[in-house]
C-alpha positions in Angstrom: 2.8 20.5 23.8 0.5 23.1 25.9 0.7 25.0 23.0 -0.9 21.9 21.5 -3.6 21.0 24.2 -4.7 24.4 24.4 -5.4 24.6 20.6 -7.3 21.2 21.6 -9.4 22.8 24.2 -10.2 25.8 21.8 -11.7 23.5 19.8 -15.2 22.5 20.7 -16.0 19.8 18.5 -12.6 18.4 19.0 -13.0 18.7 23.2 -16.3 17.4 23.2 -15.2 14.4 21.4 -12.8 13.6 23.3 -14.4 14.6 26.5 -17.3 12.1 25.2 -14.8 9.6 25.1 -12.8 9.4 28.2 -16.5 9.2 29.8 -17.4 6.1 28.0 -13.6 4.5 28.5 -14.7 5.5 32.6 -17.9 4.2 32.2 -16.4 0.7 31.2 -13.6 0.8 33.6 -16.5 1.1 36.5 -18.4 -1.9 34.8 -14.9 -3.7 34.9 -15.5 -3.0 38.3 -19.1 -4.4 39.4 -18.6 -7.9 40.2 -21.8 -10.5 39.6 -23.5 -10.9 43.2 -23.0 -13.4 45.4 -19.3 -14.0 43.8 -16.5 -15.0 46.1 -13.3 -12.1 43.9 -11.2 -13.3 46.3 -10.6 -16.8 44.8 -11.0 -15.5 41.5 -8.2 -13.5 41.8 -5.9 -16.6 43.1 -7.4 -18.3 39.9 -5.8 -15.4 37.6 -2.5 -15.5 39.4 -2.0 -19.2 39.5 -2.7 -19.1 35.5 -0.5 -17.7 33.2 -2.9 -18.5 30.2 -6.2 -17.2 32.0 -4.1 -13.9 32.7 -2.9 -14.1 28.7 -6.9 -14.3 28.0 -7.6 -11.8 30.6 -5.4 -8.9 28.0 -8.9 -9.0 26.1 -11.4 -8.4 29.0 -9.6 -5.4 30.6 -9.4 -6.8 33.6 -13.0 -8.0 34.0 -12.6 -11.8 34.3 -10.0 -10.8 37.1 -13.1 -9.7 38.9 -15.6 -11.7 37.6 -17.5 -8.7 36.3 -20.7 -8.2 34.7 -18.8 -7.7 31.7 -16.4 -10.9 32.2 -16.0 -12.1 28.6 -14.9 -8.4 27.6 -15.3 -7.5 23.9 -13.6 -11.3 23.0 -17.3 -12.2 22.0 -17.2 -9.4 19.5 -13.4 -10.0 18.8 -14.3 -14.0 17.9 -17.0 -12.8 15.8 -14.7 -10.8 14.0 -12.7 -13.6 13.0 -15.6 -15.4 11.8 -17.2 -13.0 9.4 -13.6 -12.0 8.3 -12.7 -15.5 7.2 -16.4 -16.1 5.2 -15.9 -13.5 3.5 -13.3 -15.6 1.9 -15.9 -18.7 1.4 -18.9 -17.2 1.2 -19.4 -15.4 -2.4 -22.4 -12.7 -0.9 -20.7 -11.7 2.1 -17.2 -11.8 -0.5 -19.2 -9.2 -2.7 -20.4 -7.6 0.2 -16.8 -6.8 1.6 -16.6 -4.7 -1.5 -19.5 -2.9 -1.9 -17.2 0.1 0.3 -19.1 1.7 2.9 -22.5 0.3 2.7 -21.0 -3.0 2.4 -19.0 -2.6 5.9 -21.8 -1.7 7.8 -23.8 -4.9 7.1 -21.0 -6.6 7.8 -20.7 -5.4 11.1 -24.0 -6.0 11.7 -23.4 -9.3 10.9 -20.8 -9.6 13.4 -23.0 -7.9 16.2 -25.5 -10.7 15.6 -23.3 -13.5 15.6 -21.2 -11.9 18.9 -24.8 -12.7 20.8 -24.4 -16.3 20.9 -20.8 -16.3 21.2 -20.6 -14.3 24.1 -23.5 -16.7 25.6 -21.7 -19.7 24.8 -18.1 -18.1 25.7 -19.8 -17.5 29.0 -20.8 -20.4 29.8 -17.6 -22.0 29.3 -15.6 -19.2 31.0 -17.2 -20.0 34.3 -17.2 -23.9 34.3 -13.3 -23.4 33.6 -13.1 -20.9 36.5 -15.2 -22.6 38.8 -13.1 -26.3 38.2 -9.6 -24.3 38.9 -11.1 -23.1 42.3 -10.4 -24.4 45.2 -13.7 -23.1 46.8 -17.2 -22.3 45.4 -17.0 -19.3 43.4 -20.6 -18.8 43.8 -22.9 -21.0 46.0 -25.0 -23.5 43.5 -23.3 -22.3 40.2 -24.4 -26.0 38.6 -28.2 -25.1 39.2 -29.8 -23.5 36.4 -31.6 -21.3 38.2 -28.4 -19.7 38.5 -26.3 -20.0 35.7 -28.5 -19.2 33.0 -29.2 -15.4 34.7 -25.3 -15.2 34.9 -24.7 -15.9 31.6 -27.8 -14.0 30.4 -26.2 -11.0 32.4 -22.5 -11.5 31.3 -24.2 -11.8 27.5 -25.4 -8.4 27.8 -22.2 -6.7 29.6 -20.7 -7.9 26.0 -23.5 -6.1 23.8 -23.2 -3.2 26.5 -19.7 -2.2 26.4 -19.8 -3.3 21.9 -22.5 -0.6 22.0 -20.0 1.5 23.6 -16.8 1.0 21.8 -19.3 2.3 18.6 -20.5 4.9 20.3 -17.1 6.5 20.8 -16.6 5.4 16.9 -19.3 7.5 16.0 -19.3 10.3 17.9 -15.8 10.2 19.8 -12.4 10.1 18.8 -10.3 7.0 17.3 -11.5 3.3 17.3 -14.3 2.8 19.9 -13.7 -1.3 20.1 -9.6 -0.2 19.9 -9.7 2.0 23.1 -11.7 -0.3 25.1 -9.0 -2.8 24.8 -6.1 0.1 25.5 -8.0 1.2 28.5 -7.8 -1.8 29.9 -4.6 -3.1 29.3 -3.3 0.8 30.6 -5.5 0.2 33.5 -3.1 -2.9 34.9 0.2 -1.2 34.3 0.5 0.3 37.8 -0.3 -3.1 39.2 2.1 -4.9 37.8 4.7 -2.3 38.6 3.7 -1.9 42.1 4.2 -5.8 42.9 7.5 -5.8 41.0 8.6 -2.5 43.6 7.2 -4.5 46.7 9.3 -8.1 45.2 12.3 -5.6 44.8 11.8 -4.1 48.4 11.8 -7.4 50.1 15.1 -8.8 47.7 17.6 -7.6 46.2 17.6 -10.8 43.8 14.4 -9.2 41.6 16.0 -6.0 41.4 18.1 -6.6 38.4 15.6 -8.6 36.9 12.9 -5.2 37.5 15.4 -3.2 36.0 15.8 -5.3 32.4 12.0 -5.5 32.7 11.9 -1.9 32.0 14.4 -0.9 30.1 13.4 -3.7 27.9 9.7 -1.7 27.6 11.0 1.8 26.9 13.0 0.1 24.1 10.9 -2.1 22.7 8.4 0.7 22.7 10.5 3.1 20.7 11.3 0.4 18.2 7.5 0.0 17.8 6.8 3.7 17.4 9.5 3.6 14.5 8.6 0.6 12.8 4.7 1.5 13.2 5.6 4.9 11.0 8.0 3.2 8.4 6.6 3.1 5.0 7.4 2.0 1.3 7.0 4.9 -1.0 6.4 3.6 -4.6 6.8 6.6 -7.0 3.9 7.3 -8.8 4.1 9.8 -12.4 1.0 11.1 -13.4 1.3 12.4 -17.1 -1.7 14.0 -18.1 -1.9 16.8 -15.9 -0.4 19.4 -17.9 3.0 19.7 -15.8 6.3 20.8 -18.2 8.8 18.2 -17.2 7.2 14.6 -17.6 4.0 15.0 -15.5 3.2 15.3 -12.0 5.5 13.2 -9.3 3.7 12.0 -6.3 4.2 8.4 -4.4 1.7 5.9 -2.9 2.8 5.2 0.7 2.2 1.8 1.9 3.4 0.9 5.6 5.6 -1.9 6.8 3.3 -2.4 9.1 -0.1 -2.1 7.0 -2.3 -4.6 9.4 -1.5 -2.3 13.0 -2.7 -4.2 16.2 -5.4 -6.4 14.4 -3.1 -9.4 13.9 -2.2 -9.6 17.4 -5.7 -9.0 19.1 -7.0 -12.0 16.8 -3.7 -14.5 17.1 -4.2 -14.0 20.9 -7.8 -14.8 21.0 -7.0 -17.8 18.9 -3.8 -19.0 21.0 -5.3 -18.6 24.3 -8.3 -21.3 23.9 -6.3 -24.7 23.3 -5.0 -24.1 27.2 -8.2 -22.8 28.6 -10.4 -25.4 26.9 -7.8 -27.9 28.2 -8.4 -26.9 32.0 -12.4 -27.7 31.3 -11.7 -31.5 29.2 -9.0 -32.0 32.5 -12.0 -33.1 34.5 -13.6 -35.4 32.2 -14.0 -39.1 33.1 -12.3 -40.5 30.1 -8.5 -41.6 30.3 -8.1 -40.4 26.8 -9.6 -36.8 27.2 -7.9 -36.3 30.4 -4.4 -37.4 28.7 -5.0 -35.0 25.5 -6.1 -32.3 28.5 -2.9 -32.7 30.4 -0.9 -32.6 27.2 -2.5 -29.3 25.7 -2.4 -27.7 29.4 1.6 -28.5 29.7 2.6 -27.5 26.2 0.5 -24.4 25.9 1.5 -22.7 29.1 2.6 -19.0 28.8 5.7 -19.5 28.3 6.5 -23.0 26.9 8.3 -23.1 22.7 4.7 -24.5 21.6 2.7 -21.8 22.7 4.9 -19.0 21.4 5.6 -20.9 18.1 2.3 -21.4 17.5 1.0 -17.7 18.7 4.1 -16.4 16.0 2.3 -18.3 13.1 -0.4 -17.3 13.4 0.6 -13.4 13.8 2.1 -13.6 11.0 -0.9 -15.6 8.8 -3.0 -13.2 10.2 -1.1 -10.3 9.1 -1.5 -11.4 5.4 -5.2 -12.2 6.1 -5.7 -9.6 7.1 -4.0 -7.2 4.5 -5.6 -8.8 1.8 -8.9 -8.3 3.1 -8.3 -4.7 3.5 -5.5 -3.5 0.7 -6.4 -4.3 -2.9 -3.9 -3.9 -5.6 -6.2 -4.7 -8.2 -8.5 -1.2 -7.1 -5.7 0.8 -6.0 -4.0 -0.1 -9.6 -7.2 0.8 -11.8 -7.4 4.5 -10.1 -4.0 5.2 -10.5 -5.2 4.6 -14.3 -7.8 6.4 -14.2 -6.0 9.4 -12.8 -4.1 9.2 -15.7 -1.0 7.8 -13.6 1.8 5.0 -13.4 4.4 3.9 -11.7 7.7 4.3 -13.7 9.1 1.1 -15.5 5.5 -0.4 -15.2 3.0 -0.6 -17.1 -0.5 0.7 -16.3 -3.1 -2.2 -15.6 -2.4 -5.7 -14.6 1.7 -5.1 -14.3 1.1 -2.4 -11.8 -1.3 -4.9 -9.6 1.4 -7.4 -10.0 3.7 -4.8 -8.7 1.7 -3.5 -5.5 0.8 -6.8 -4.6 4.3 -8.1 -4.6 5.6 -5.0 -2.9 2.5 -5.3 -0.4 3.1 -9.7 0.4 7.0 -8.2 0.4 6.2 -5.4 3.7 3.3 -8.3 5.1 6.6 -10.8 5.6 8.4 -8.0 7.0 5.9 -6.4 9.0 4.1 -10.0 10.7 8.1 -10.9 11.5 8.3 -7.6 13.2 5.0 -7.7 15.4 5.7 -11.1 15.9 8.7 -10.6 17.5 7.6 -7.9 19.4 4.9 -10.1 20.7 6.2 -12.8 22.2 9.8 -10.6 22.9 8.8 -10.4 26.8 7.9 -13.7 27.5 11.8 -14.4 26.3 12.9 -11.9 28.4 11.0 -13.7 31.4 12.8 -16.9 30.6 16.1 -15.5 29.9 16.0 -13.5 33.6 14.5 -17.2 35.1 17.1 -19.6 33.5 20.0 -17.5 35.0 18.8 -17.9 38.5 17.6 -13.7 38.7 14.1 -14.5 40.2 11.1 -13.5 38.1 8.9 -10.6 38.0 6.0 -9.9 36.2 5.7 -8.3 32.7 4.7 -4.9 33.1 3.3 -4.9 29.5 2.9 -7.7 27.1 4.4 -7.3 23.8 1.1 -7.6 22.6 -0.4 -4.7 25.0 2.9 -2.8 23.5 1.6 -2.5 20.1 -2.0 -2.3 20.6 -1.3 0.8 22.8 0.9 2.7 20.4 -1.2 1.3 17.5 -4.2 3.3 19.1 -2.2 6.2 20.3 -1.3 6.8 16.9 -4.1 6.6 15.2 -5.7 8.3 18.2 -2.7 11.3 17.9 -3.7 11.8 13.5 -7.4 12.2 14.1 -6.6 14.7 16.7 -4.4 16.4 14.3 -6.3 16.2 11.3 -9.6 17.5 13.7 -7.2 20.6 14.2 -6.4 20.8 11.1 -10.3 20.9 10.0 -10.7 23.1 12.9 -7.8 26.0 11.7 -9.6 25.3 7.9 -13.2 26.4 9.3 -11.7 29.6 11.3 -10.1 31.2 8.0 -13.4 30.3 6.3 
């Protein structure tokens, strides 16, 4: 490992990269930090701790709504924007033909999606503080209904959003893994030693949330490891390619495909989704109409953290979005034409429209598989919770989410191969 980090730190490129990126991830956790003036953290905070789903929702901000930041919405803006452009791409036949135009296609996407964050994020805002401010007990700022003060809130929040998208690009550009992807890691790593520090004070003051502390993390450090394998299985279809020259049949290779092909994406986007029923609830609970207040107090009780309709519905739609979003990003149709083209095939298939028929299968096959798995894993420590609360153990809070679990490894993986492969590069340039 120092053997490792020291190779790292040889590298120049490589250090400054990453240097350049632990000072942008810093620069966003002291944003996180700045709270909008004149706002009263204290009964913010009680806000987040009295709500499960507000805390659920607060996984996406880093920590900023907590503290009524500058940057309170976080990157979901950019996140619901996301979601958006991904499914017109599926109606809409120019942004559909812009999906695959590769590269150059991508990029107007995304600027597509920076657009269309803008409003979101102004919108979002506005709705993020009418539902805070009606769960307070107190003012949360002094003549928040006034225009005069809202709308520079929301302008400010709107731009904390553009700021820290800006970022997360910046470090995809010129730092090291997913810009938008480590933003969301940093802060989800950010409240781990919170949580664990209130679950050593609860087991301080009684013995009864020891036991329940304990199965807390031993049931992280396994789910983790179970993540970590599952994240690096893969399906390797065998691939012959016969014109190469090579005595013996050709030259054998195989196409990898993962179980897990769609990584954290599914869960960032099913989390988003799942989280607004409840929090658009607590907003309609204070409207004057019987019927409003009823559908309110009906969303609010059945789409509490916890409750068999909220983690029913936040499995489904893991697991749709899983095969969304594969089929937006792995095309057996392409991947079969240049494996003709090479002048390969897969054995017992025939080149062409059997060998799409083949990967696609196989790839729907590992999508059922792999949005089962992450499914699970998502929604494994809100179980756990129950389980430890139903047999009278106390409760203590999750010290990671099992959505947090497989965003972080998904970006400490992908994090670890760039590092390697920027080694790699960098051992390549030294011998030539």
């Amino acid at each position: 490992m120092f053997k490792q980090l020291k190779q790292i730190w040889n590298s120049r490129d490589l250090r400054n990269k990453i240097l350049f990126t632990l000072g942008i991830i810093l620069i966003v956790r002291l944003l996180a930090q700045i709270s909008i003036p004149g706002s009263d953290t204290a009964v913010i905070r009680g806000i987040f701790q009295q709500n499960q789903l507000l805390g659920a929702f607060s996984l996406l901000t880093g920590g900023s709504a907590e503290n009524f930041s500058i940057i309170l919405m976080g990157l979901s803006p950019y996140i619901n924007a996301s979601i958006i452009i991904q499914l017109l791409t599926v109606i809409v036949p120019k942004l559909e033909s812009l999906s695959k135009e590769g590269e150059q296609g991508r990029r107007k996407l995304n600027q597509y999606t920076r657009w269309l964050t803008i409003p979101i994020a102004f919108v979002q805002s506005y709705g993020m503080i009418a539902i805070l401010n009606s769960q307070a007990n107190a003012p949360i700022i002094p003549n928040i209904a006034s225009p005069t003060v809202i709308i520079p809130i929301m302008i400010t929040i709107t731009t904390g959003t553009v700021l820290i998208m800006w970022l997360g690009e910046l470090i995809t550009e010129r730092g090291i893994g997913n810009g938008i992807s480590l933003l969301i890691f940093a802060g989800i790593m950010s409240a781990i030693p919170t949580a664990i520090g209130q679950n050593l004070t609860l087991a301080q003051q009684s013995n009864e949330f020891l036991i329940p502390f304990v199965i807390e993390i031993l049931a992280t450090v396994i789910l983790t490891i179970v993540v970590i394998v599952i994240a690096e299985a893969e399906r390797r279809i065998p691939v012959l390619y016969a014109n190469r020259g090579v005595r013996g049949g050709g030259e054998k290779s195989n196409l990898p495909i993962k179980i897990n092909q769609a990584g954290m994406i599914p869960i960032i986007f099913a989390l988003s989704v799942v989280s607004m029923p409840g929090i658009i609830a607590q907003f309609m609970r204070n409207s004057t109409n019987d019927t409003i207040r009823q559908i309110a107090d009906f969303m609010i009780s059945n789409f509490t953290v916890n409750s068999a309709i909220y983690l029913l519905t936040y499995f489904l739609l893991i697991v749709a979005f899983t095969f969304f979003y594969v089929s937006i990003t792995f095309n057996p149709h392409q991947v079969a034409e240049n494996i003709q083209k090479r002048g390969g095939y897969v054995p017992g298939i025939r080149p062409g429209r059997q060998t799409e028929q083949h990967l696609g299968e196989v790839s729907n096959h590992l999508n059922l598989w792999g949005g089962l798995f992450i499914a699970i894993i998502a929604i494994s420590p809100n179980i756990i919770q129950s389980i430890t609360g139903a047999f009278s153990m106390g409760s203590v809070a999750s010290i990671i989410s099992g959505a947090g679990m497989i965003i972080i490894v998904s970006v400490v993986l992908e994090v670890i191969r760039q590092i390697n492969a920027q080694l790699v590069m960098h051992d390549y340039n030294k011998l030539y």
